[in-house]
C-alpha positions in Angstrom: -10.7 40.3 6.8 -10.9 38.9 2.8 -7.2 40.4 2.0 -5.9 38.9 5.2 -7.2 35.3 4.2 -6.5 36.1 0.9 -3.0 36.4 2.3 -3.4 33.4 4.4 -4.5 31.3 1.2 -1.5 32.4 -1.0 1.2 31.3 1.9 -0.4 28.5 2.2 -0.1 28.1 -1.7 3.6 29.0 -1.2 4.3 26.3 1.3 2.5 23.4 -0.7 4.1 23.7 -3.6 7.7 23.8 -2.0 7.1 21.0 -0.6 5.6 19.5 -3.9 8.8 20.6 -5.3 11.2 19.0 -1.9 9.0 15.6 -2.1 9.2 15.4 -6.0 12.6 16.6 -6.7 14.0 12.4 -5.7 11.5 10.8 -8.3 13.0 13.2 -11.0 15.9 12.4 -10.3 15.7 9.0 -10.4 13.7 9.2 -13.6 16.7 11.9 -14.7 19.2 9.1 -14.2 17.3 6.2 -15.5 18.6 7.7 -19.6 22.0 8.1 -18.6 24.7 5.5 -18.7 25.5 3.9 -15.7 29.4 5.2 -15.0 28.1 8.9 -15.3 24.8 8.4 -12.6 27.7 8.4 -9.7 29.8 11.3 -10.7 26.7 13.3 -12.2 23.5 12.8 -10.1 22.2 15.7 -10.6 23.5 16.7 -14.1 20.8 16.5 -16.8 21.3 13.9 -19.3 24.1 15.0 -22.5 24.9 13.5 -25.6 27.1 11.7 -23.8 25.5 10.3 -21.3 22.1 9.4 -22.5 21.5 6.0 -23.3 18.0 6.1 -24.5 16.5 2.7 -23.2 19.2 0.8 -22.7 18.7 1.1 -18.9 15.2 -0.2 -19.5 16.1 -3.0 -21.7 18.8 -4.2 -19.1 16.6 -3.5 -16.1 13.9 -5.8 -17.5 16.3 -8.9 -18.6 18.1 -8.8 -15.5 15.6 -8.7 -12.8 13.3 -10.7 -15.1 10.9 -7.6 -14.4 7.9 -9.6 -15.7 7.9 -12.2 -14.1 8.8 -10.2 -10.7 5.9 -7.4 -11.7 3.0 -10.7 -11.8 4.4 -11.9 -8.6 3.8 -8.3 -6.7 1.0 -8.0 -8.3 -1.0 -11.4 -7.2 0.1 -10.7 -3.7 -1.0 -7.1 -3.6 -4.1 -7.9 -5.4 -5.1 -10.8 -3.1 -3.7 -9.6 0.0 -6.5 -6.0 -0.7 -9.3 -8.5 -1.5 -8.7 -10.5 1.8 -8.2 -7.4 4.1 -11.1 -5.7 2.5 -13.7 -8.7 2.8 -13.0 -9.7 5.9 -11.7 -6.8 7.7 -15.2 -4.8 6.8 -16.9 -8.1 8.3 -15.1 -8.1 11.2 -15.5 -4.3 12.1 -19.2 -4.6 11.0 -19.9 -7.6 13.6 -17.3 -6.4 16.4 -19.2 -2.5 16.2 -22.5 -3.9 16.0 -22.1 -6.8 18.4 -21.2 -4.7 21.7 -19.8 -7.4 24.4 -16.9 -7.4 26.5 -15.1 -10.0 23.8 -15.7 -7.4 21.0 -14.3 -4.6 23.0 -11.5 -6.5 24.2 -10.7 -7.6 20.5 -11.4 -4.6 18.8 -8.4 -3.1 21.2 -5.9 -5.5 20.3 -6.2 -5.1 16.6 -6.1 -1.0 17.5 -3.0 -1.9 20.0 -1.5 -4.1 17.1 -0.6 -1.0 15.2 2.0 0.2 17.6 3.6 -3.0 17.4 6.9 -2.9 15.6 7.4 -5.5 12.8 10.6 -5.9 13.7 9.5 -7.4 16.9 7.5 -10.0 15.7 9.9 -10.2 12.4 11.7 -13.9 13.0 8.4 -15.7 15.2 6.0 -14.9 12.3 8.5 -16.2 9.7 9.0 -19.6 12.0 5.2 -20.2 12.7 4.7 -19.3 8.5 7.1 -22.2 7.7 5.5 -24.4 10.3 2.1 -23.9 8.9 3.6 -24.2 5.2 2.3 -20.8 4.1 5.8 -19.6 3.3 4.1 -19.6 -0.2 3.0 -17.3 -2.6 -0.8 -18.0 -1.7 0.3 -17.9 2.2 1.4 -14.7 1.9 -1.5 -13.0 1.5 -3.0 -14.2 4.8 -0.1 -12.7 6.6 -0.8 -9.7 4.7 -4.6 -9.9 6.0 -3.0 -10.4 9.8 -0.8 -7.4 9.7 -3.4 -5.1 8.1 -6.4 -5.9 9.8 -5.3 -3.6 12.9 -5.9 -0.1 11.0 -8.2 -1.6 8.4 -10.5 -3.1 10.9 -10.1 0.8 13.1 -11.0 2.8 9.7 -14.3 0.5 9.2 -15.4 0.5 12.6 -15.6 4.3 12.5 -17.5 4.4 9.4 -19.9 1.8 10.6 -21.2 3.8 13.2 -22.6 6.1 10.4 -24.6 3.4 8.8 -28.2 3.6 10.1 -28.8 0.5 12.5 -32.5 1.6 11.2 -31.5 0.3 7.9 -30.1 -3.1 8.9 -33.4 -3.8 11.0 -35.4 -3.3 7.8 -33.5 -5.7 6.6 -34.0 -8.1 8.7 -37.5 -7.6 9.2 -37.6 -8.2 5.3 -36.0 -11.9 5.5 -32.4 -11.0 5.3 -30.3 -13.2 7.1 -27.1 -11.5 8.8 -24.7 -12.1 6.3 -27.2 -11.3 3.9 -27.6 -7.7 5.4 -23.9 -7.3 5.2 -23.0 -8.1 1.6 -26.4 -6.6 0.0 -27.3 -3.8 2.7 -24.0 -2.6 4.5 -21.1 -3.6 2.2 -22.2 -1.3 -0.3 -22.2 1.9 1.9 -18.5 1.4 2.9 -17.3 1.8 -0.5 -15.8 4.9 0.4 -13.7 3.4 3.0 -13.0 0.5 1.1 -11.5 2.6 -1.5 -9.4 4.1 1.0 -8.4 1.2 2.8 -7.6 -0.4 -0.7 -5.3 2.7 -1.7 -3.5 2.5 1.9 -2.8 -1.4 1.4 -2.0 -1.5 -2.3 0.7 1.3 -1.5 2.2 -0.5 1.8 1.9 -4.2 0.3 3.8 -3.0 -3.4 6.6 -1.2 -2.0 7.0 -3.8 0.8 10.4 -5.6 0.9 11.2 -7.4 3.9 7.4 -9.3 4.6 8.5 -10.9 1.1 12.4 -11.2 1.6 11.5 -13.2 5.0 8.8 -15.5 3.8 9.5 -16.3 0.1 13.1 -15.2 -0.1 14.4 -15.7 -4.0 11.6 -18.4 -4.6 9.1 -15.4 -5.9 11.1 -12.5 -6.2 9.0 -9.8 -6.2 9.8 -6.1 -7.3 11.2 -4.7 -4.6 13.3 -8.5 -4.4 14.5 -7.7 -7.2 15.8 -3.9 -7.4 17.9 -5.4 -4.6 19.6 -8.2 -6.9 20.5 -5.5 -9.4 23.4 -5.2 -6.5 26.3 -7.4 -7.3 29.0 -8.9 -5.4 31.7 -6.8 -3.7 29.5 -3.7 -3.9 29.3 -3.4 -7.6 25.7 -2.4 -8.7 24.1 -1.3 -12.1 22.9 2.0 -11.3 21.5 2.3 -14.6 19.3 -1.1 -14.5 18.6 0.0 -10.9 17.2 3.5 -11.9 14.9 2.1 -14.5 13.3 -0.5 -12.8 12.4 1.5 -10.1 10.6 3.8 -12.5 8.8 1.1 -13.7 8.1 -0.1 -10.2 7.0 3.5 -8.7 4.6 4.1 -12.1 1.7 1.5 -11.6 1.3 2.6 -8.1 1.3 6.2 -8.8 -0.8 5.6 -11.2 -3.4 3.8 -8.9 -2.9 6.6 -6.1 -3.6 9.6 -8.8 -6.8 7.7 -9.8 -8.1 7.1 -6.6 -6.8 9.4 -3.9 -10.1 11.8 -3.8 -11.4 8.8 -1.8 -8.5 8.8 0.8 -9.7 12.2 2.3 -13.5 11.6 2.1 -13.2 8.1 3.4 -11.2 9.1 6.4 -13.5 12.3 7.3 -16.3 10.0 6.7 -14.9 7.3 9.2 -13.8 10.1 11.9 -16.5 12.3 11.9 -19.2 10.4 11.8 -20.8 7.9 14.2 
């Protein structure tokens, strides 16, 4: 019985690091191509970089003056930063109240947020972007909000699971102590989520950076953001600086790798926590 799940445990091996290897191999090479010169990236993809064809960090030099990277990196930055902040303060808020507050109009709300998430964007693409230039948040501090609306649906499902775990034992003391509701919250129930606040911060910060077309839709070339601006790399009549292109995504992909590699032992536990428990 050991030597067969010994067996078992070295397939298993086997398979994860293939497909390590089959989800890895596209950032290598777009990190492979980010030294080479841009005529070569076309005819030699998957070439390692030569004498001739390294450019050092030419590519990264270029990719940063013509995207104006920093300016597009602090942009993507404030709205990921504030979007997670709203989503996590009042989406924890919300689950806590709508889990703890059992009425027909909690129930009935707590479905559509959980229906919301089989919603296509697409669907609800071109009325959001009218109704966001009717209410003038078209903005960079609009967008956020939007941000909060579109990711409250799976935030707002991954806290009310883990709610159910919190001791309702513990919020009474609370309030037989003085604590007001709010008060029980933020001093008393707030800090127990911070495993599925970590995770729920990790899941946003990765969906809000990489997103393109929330941003492209609502603030257009007015805030370019990251993604905005791999895409202007692209030039008229198809002609595109692969080199520039390869570089800044490198720079784009890093931060958020980064942030995942620090944090990711809290997506797993968060997620047990929130479905097992309660």
């Amino acid at each position: 019985m050991t030597e067969r799940r010994s067996v078992n445990d070295s397939i298993g091996f086997v398979i994860l690091i293939i497909l390590a290897v089959i989800f890895l191999f596209p950032v290598f090479i777009v990190l492979m191509n980010s030294f080479k010169g841009r005529f070569f990236i076309s005819d030699m993809p998957f070439k390692l970089p030569s004498a001739d064809t390294f450019v050092g960090f030419d590519n990264y030099i270029s990719g940063v003056q013509k995207t104006k990277f920093f300016h597009a990196f602090w942009y993507t930055f404030f709205i990921t930063v504030s979007s997670v902040f709203l989503i996590i303060i009042f989406d924890s808020l919300a689950a806590w109240s709508m889990t703890r507050i059992k009425t027909l109009y909690t129930k009935m709300l707590l479905a559509l947020l959980v229906f919301s998430m089989v919603v296509p964007f697409q669907m609800v693409m071109f009325t959001m972007a009218k109704t966001a230039n009717f209410l003038h948040i078209d903005n960079l501090i609009g967008i956020p909000f939007i941000y909060l609306g579109f990711g409250s649906g799976l935030s707002v499902f991954m806290y009310s699971g883990f709610v159910k775990s919190v001791p309702l034992e513990i919020e009474e003391s609370a309030l037989i102590d003085g604590c007001s509701p709010l008060q029980v919250f933020s001093h008393v129930v707030f800090p127990i989520l911070k495993p599925i606040s970590v995770t729920v911060a990790i899941l946003n910060t990765m969906w809000i950076w990489n997103d393109y077309l929330l941003p492209f839709l609502i603030i257009g070339n007015r805030y370019r953001t990251l993604s905005i601006a791999v895409q202007y790399l692209q030039g008229g009549y198809g002609s595109r600086d692969m080199g520039a292109m390869m570089a800044v995504l490198v720079m784009t992909i890093v931060p958020v790798i980064v942030f995942y590699l620090t944090c990711q032992k809290y997506i797993i536990h968060g997620i047990v926590s929130g479905a097992v428990k309660g």
